[in-house]
Steps between C-alpha positions, in 0.01 A plus 500: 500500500472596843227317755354713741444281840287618776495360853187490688420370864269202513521269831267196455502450848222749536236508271418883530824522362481296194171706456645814469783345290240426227341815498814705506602265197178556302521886575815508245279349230766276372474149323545205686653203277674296751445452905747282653408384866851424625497584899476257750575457875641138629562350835324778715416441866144509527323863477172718369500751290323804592194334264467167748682267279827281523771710367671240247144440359423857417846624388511173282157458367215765586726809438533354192157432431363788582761719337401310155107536566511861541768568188288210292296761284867691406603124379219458319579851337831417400459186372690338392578488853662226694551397910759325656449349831845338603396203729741225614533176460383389887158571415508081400575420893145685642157461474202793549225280513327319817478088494157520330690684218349863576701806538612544840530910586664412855814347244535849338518743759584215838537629891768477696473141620455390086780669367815373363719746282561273197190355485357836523718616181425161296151595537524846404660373167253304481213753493733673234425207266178465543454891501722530110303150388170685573612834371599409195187257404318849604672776272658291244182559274585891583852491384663430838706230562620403881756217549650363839864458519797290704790741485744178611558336855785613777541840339729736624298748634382673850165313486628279790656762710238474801615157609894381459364148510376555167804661373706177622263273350490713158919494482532112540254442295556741244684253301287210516201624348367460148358861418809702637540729321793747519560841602504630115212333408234537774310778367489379174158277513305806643624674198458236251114453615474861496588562118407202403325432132166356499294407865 
């Protein structure tokens, strides 16, 4: 049986955009069974997007976010519905909370003088955590399940083009790490958690 596949312009860098993505998707009236939150930016010099907020933060996290808000009545539809959010692994080597324990907002979306590129990815992933955690003890009860996933560590992919530094480190290290995973296989855990059985 033939699939019919439709491409449609979303660019979480700008939140007007992911707006208008979500109500040119519920226009068409279709179910929604599965949303898969699979871009990410890495190793960006520091910038703004047109909204006031670090780049890597929005296109990793609040894009994200606020795609699934607005297209979270559709989900609760279709249920049984199910979210991916593919984090990473670096989320373990961050924190987003001040030394009294408190969520720091600075950490999020950081100036100029505060940013460092991989720190401001591991933090991003781990808002994406936090963000599937929460979503899921939210619309479980409605039929909606949302789980967070590590596709695999040094992946081949253009997610470190921005900085060859990071495409040196990635090669040598490549074979050294525990969660490589390889070429074949790396989109196989989004999938998995996307068709899995059961929450």
């Amino acid at each position: 049986h033939k699939a019919k596949v439709e491409a449609m312009t979303l660019d979480l860098a700008l939140l007007r955009s992911v707006q208008h993505f979500a109500q040119a998707f519920k226009a068409k009236n279709v179910s929604l069974h599965v949303l898969v939150c699979n871009a990410a930016a890495f190793a960006l010099p520091w910038s703004l997007t047109k909204d006031g907020l670090e780049t890597t933060f929005q296109v990793n996290h609040l894009g994200h976010f606020y795609l699934v808000q607005l297209l979270q009545d559709v989900l609760c539809r279709s249920a049984p519905a199910r979210v991916v959010v593919v984090s990473s692994e670096s989320h373990r080597f961050t924190d987003i909370n001040d030394s009294a324990g408190k969520l720091d907002f600075s950490r999020l979306s950081p100036s100029k003088n505060d940013y460092w590129a991989m720190l401001a990815y591991n933090r991003s992933k781990l808002c994406n955590i936090l963000f599937s955690n929460e979503l899921h003890r939210r619309l479980s009860p409605r039929g909606v399940t949302s789980n967070a996933v590590h596709p695999g560590n040094m992946l081949y992919s253009s997610l470190h083009r921005n900085w060859w530094v990071y495409t040196l480190l990635f090669t040598l290290a490549r074979p050294f790490t525990k969660s490589m995973v390889s070429e074949r296989l790396r989109h196989r855990r989004p999938i998995h958690c996307a068709f899995l059985k059961g929450p």
